[in-house]
C-alpha atoms as a printed R data frame, in Angstrom:
    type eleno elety resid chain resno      x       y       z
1   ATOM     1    CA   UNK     A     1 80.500 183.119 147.018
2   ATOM     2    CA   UNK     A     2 82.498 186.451 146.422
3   ATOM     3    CA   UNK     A     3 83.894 188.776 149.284
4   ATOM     4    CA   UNK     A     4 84.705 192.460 149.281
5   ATOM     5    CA   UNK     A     5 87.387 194.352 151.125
6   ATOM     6    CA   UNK     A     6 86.891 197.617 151.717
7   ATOM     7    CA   UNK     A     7 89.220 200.043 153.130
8   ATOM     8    CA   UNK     A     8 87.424 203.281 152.715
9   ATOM     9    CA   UNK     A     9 83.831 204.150 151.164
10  ATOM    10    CA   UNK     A    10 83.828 207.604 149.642
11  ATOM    11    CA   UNK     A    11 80.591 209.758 149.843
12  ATOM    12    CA   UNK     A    12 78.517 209.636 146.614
13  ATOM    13    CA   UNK     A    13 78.676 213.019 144.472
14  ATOM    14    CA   UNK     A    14 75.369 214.160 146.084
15  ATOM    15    CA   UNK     A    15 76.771 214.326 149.491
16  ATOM    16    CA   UNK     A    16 73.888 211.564 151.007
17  ATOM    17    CA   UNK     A    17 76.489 208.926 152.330
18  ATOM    18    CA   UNK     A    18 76.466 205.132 151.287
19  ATOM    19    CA   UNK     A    19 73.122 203.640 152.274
20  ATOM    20    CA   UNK     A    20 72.198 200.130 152.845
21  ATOM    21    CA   UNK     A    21 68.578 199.279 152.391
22  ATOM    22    CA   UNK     A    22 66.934 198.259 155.418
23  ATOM    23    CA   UNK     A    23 69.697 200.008 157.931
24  ATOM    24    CA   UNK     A    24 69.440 202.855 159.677
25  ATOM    25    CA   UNK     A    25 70.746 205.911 158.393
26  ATOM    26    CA   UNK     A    26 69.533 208.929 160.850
27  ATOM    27    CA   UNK     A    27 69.198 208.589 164.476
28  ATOM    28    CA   UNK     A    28 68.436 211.290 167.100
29  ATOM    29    CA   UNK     A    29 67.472 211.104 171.083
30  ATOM    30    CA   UNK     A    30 65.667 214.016 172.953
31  ATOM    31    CA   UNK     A    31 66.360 213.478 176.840
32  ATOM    32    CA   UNK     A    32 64.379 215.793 178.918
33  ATOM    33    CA   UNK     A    33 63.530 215.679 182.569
34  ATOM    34    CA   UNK     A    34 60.865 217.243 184.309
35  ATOM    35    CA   UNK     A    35 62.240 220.406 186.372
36  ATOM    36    CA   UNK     A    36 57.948 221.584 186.918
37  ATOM    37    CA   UNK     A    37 55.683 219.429 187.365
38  ATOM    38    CA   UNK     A    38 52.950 219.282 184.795
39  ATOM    39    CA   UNK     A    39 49.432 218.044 185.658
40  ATOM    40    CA   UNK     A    40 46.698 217.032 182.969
41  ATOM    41    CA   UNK     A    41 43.131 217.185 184.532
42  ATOM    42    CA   UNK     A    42 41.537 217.848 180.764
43  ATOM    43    CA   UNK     A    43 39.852 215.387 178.919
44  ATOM    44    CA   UNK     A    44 41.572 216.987 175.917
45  ATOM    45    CA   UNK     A    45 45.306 216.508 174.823
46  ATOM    46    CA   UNK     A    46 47.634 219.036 175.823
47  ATOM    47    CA   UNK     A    47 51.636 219.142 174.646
48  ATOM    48    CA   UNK     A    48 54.091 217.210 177.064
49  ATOM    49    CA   UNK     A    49 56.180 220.535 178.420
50  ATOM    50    CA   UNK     A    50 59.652 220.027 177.166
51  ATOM    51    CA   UNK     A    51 59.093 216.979 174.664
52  ATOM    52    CA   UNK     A    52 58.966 219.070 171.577
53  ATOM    53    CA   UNK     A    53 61.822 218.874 169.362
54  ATOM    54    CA   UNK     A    54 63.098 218.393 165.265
55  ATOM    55    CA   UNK     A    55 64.095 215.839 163.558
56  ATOM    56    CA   UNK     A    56 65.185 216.774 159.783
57  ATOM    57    CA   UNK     A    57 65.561 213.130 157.581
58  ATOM    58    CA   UNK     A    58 68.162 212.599 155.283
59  ATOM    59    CA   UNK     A    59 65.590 211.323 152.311
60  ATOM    60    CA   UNK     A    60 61.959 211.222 151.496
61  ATOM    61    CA   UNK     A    61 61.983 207.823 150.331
62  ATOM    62    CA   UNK     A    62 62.781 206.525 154.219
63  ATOM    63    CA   UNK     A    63 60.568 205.294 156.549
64  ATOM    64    CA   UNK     A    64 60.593 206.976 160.142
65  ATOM    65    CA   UNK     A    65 60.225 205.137 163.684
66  ATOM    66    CA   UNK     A    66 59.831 207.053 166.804
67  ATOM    67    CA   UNK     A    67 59.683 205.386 170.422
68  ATOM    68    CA   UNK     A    68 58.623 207.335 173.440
69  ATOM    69    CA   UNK     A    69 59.436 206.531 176.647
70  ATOM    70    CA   UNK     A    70 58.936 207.761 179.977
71  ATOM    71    CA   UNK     A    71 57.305 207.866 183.987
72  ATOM    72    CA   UNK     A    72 54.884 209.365 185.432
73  ATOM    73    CA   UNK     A    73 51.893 208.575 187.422
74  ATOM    74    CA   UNK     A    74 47.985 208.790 187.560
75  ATOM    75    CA   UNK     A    75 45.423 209.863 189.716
76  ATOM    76    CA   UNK     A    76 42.290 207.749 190.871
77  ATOM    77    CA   UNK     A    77 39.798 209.804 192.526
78  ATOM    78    CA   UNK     A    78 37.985 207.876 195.286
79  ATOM    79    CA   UNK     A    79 35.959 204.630 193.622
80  ATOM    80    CA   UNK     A    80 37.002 205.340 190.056
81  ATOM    81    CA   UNK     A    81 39.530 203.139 188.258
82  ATOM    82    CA   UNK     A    82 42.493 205.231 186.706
83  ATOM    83    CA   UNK     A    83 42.459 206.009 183.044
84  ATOM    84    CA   UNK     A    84 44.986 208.620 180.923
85  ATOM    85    CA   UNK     A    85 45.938 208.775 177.345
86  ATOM    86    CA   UNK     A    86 49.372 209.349 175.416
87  ATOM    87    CA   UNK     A    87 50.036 209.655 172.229
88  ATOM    88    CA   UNK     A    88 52.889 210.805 169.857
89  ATOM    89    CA   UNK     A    89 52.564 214.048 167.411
90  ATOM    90    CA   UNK     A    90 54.897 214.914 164.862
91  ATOM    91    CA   UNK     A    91 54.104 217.901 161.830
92  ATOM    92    CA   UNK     A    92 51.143 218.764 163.152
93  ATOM    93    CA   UNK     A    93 49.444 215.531 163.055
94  ATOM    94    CA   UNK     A    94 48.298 213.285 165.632
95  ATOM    95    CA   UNK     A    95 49.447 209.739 166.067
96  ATOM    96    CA   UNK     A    96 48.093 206.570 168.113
97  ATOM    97    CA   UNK     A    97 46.684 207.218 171.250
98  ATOM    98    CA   UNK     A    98 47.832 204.623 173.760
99  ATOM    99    CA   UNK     A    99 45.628 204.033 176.763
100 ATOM   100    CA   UNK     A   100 47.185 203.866 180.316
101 ATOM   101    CA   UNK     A   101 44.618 202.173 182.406
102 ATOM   102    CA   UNK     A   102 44.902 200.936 186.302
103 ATOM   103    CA   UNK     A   103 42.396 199.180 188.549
104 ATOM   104    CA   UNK     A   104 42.170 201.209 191.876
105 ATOM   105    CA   UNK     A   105 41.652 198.352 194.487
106 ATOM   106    CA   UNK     A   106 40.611 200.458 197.135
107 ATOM   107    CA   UNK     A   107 37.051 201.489 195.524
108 ATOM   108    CA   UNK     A   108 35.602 202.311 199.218
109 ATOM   109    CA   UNK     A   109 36.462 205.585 198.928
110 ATOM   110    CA   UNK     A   110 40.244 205.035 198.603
111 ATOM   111    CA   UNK     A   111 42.160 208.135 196.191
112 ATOM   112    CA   UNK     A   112 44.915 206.543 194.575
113 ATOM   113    CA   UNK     A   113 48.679 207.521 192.499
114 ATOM   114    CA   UNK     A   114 49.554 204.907 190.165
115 ATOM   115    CA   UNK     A   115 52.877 204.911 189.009
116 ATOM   116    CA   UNK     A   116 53.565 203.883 185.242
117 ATOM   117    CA   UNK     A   117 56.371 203.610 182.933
118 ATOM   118    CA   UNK     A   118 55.441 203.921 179.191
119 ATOM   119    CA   UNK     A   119 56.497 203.141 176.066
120 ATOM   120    CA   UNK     A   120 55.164 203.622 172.770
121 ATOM   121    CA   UNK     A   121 56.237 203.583 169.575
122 ATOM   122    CA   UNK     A   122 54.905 205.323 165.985
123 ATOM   123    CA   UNK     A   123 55.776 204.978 162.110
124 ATOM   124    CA   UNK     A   124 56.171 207.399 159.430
125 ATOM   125    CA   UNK     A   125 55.918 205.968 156.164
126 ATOM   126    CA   UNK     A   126 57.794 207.617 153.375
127 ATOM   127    CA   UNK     A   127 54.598 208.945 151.987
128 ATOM   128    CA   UNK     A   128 54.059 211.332 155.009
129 ATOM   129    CA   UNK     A   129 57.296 213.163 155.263
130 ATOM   130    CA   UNK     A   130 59.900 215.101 153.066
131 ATOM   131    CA   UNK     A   131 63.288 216.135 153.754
132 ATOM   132    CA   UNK     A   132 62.282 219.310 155.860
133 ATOM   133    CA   UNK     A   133 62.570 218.882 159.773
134 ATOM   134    CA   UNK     A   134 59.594 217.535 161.584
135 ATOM   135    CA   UNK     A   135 58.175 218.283 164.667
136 ATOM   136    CA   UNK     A   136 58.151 215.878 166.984
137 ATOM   137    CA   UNK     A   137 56.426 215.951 171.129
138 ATOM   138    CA   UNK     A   138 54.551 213.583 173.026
139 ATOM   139    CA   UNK     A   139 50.611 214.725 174.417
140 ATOM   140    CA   UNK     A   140 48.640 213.455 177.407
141 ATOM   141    CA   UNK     A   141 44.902 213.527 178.665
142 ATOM   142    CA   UNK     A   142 43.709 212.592 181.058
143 ATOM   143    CA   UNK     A   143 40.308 210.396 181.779
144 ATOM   144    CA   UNK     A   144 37.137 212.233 183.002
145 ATOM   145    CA   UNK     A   145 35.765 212.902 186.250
146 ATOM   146    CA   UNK     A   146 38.808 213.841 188.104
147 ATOM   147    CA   UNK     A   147 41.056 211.629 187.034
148 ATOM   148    CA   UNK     A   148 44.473 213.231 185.873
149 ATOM   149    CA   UNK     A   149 47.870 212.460 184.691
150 ATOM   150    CA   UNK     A   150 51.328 214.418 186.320
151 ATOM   151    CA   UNK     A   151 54.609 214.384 185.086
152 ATOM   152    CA   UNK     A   152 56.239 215.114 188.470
153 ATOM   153    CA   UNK     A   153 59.199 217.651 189.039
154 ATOM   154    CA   UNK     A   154 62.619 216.098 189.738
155 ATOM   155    CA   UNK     A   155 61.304 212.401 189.227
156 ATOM   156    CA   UNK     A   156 60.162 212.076 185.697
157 ATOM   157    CA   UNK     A   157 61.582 211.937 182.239
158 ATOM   158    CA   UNK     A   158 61.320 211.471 178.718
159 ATOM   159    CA   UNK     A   159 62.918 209.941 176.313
160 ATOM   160    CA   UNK     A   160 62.347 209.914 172.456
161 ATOM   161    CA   UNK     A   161 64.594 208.005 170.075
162 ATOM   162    CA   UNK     A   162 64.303 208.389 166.484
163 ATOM   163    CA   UNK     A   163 65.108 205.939 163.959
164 ATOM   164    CA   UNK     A   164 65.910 206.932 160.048
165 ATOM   165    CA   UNK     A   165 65.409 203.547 157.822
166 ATOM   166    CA   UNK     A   166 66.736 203.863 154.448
167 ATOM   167    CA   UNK     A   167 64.115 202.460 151.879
């Protein structure tokens, strides 16, 4: 078994850094919280006001992990179950929708806000991305027949961290 000391490691010539493979290289969070509440009543995804941001990678050859997190809350209209989507969406492309789904145990007429915390998480392999920033934001829907989804002013927030993985 050999060991190295190492007082100082000196950029390489190209100005990229020393990279490890496997370790993360790049790494940027996008805080916002909700100052207007933002309702989704559409069965169609609309942009997350405020979640939209770039990310610019360091190397092609990397592989890309996002994680969204956040609160907000959901609507079930009286005897309906609660049902919204989320889903990331970075250069123009859509990512997994995640489902947010809650049983509304009134159903005699009962209208009901659900409260949820999410968190969801999307890859982007090498193959999908260059070295020119991406555009990142998180979308919502909501279900259908008056079911919605609200981001609420002065009690919700996002939170996206972003994870650079050299290859």
């Amino acid at each position: 078994m050999s060991t190295i000391l190492v007082d100082t490691i000196n950029e390489k010539t190209s100005g990229n850094g020393v990279s490890i493979d496997g370790h993360i290289i790049n790494y940027k969070r996008h805080f916002f919280s909700v100052t207007s509440t933002q309702q989704q009543t559409s069965d169609s995804f609309s942009d997350v006001t405020g979640s939209s941001f770039t990310f610019t990678p360091l190397t092609s050859a990397s592989t890309i992990y996002m994680i969204f997190s956040g609160n907000c809350r959901g609507f079930a209209p009286s005897s309906q179950d609660m049902i919204a989507y989320v889903r990331p969406h970075f250069n123009g492309a859509a990512g997994n929708a995640f489902i947010l789904q809650a049983d509304n145990l009134g159903k005699l007429g009962d209208t009901v806000f659900f409260p949820f915390f999410f968190c969801i998480a999307q890859q982007i392999d090498a193959s999908s991305h260059t070295t020119s920033a991406i555009t990142m934001k998180l979308q919502i829907r909501a279900g259908s027949n008056g079911q919605n989804m609200e981001f609420v002013a002065n009690q919700s927030h996002l939170a996206t961290d972003v994870f650079e993985v050299a290859p």
